[in-house]
BABATI-854850 format. One record per residue (C-alpha): residue number from 1; y, x, z. Coordinates in Angstrom, 1 decimal, decimal comma. Layout:
! residues N
<r NUM; <Y; X; Z>>
...
END
This chain:
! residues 169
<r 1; <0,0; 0,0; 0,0>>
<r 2; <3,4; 1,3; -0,7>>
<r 3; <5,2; -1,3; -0,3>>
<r 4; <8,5; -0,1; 1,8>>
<r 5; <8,6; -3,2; 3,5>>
<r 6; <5,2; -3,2; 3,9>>
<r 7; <3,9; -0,2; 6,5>>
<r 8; <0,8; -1,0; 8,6>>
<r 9; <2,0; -1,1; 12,2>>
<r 10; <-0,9; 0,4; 15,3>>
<r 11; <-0,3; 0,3; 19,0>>
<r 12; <-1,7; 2,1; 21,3>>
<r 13; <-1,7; 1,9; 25,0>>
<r 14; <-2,0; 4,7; 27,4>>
<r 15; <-5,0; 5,5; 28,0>>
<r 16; <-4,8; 7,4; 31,5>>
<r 17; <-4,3; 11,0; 30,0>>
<r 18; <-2,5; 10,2; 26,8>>
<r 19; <1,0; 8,8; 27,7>>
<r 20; <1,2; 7,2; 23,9>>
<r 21; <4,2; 4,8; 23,2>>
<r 22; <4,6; 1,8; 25,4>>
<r 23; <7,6; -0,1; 22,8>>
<r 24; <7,2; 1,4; 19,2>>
<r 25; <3,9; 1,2; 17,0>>
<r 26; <2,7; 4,0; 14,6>>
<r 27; <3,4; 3,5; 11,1>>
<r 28; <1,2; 4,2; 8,1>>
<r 29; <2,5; 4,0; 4,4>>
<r 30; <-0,7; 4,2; 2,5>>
<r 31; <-0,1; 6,2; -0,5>>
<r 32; <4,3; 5,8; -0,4>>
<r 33; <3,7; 9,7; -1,6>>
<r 34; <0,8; 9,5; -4,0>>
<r 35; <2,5; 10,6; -7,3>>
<r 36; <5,2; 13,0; -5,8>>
<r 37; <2,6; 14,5; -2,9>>
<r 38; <3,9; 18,2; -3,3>>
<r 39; <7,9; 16,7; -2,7>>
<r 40; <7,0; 15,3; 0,2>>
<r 41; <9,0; 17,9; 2,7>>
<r 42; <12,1; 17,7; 0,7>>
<r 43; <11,6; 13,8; 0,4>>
<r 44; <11,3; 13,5; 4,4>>
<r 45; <14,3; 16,5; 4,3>>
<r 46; <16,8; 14,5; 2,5>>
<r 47; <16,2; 11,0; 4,6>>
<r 48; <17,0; 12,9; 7,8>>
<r 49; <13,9; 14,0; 9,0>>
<r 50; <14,2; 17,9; 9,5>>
<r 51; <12,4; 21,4; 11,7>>
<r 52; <9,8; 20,4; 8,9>>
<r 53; <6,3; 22,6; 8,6>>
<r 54; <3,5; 23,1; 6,5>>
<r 55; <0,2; 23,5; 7,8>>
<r 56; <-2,8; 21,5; 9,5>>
<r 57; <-3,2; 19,2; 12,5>>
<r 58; <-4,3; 20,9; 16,1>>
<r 59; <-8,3; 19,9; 16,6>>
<r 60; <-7,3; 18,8; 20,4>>
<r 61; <-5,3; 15,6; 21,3>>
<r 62; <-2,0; 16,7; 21,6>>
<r 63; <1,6; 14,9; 21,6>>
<r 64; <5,2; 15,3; 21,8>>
<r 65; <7,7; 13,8; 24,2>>
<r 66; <10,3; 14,6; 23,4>>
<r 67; <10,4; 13,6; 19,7>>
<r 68; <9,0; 11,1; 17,2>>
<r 69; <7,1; 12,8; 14,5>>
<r 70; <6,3; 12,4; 10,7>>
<r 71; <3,3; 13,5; 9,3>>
<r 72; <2,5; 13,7; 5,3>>
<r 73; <-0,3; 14,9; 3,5>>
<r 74; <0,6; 17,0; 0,6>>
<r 75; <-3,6; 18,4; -0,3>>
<r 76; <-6,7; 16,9; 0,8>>
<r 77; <-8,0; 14,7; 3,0>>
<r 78; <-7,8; 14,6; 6,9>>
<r 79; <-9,9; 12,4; 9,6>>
<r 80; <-7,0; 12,0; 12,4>>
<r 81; <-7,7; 10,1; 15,5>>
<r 82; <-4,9; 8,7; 17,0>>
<r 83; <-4,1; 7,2; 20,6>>
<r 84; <-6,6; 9,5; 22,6>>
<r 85; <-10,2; 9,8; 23,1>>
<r 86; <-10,7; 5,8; 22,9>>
<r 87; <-8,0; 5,9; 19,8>>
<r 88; <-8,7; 5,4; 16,3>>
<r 89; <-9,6; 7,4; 13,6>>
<r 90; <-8,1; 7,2; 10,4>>
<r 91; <-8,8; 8,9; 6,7>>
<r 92; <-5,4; 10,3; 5,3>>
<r 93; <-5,0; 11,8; 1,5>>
<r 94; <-2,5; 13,1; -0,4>>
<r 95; <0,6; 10,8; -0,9>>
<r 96; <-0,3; 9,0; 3,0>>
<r 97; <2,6; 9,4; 5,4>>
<r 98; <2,3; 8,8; 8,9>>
<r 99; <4,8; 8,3; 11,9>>
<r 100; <4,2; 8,7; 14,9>>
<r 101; <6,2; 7,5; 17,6>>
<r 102; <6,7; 9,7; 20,7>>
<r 103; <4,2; 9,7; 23,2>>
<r 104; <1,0; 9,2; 20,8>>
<r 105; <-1,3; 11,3; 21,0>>
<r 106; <-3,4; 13,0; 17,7>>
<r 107; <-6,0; 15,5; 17,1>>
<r 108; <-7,4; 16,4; 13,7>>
<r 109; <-11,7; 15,4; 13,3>>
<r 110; <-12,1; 16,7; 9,9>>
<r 111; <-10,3; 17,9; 7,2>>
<r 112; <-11,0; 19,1; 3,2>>
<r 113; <-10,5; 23,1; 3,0>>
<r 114; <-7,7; 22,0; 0,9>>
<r 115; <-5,8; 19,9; 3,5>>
<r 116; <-2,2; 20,4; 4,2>>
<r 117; <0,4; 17,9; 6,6>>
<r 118; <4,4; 18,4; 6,2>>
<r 119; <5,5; 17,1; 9,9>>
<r 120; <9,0; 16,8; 10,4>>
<r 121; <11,1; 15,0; 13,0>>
<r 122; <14,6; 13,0; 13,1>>
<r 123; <17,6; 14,6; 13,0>>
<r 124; <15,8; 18,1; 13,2>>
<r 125; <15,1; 16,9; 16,7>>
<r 126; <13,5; 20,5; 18,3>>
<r 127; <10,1; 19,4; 19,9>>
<r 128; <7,7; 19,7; 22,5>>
<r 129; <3,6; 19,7; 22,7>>
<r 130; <2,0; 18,3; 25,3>>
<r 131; <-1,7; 18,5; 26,1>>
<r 132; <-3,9; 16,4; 28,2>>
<r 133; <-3,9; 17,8; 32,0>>
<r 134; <-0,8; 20,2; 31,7>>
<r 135; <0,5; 18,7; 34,8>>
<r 136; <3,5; 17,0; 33,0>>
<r 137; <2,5; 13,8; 32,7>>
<r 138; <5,5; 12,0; 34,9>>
<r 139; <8,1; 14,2; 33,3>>
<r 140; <6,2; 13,1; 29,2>>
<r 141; <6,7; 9,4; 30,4>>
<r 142; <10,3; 9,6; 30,9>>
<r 143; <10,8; 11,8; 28,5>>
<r 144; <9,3; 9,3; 26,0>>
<r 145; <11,4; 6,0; 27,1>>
<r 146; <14,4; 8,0; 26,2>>
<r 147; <13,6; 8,9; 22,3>>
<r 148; <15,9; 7,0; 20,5>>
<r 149; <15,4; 5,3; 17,1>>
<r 150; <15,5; 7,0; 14,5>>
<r 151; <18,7; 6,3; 12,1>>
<r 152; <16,7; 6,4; 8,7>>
<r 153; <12,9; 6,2; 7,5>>
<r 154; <11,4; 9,6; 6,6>>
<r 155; <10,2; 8,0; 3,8>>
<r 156; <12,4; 5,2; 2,3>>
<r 157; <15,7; 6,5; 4,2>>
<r 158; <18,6; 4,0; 5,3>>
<r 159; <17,0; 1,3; 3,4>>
<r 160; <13,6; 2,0; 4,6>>
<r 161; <11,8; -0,2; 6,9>>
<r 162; <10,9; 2,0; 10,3>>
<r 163; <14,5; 1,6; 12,2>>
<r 164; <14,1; -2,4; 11,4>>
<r 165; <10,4; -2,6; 12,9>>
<r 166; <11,2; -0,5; 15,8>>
<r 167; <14,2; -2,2; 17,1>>
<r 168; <12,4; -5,7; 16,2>>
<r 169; <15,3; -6,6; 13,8>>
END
């Protein structure tokens, strides 16, 4: 689906160890990327989403705080589990994009030897990684009510659908 007004919306709660987001679901635009997969860092660049990488997704649950965080497969295919250990998993391929709110938690399954991610975050926002038992739990959970929404969608940018869904507009 890459309809922008059409992203697939997934909550998860906290599960005990991973905090994830308690008001904002993940979003997944199946495929918004498919035919310009290799532009996807300047795409997510130029709609405001910035401190972009290249690279793969950490095998252990991890999450950030501090900041909400694109993901977007440029090569390959990835099985991400999202939300902790009780999460979900999904199958991501070139052209899939993926934000994830702060607070949720992600960890790569599998992935094809060809697999790259482009993650990038509002604004440039500088982040943090958490891990499960780091003994920062309580200062994660007020860290996460305090992201604000972000101003465009990485994808689809002022027009695009993540600021309306998140502020329930």
């Amino acid at each position: 689906m890459s309809d922008k007004n059409d992203p697939q919306s997934f909550f998860f709660e906290d599960d005990g160890i991973i905090p994830n987001n308690p008001k904002y679901p993940v979003l997944l635009y199946s495929g918004a990327l498919k035919d310009k997969a290799e532009w996807t860092e300047s795409i997510l660049n130029g709609n405001g989403w910035r401190n972009s990488w290249e690279n793969g997704v950490f095998n252990y649950h991890h999450y950030h705080s501090n900041a909400h965080e694109v993901l977007g497969v440029t090569h390959g295919t990835v099985l991400i589990q999202l939300g902790g250990e009780n999460g979900r998993s999904f199958d991501l391929q070139a052209g899939d994009v993926i934000v994830l709110p702060a607070g949720t938690g992600h960890k790569r399954i599998t992935a094809s030897d060809d697999f790259r991610v482009v993650g990038a975050y509002p604004d440039g926002t500088d982040y943090n990684t958490r891990i499960e038992n780091d003994g920062k739990r309580e200062q994660s959970l007020g860290e996460i009510a305090e992201v604000p929404i972000p101003n465009t969608d990485p994808v689809y940018g002022d027009d695009g659908p993540l600021p309306k869904i998140w502020s329930g507009r």
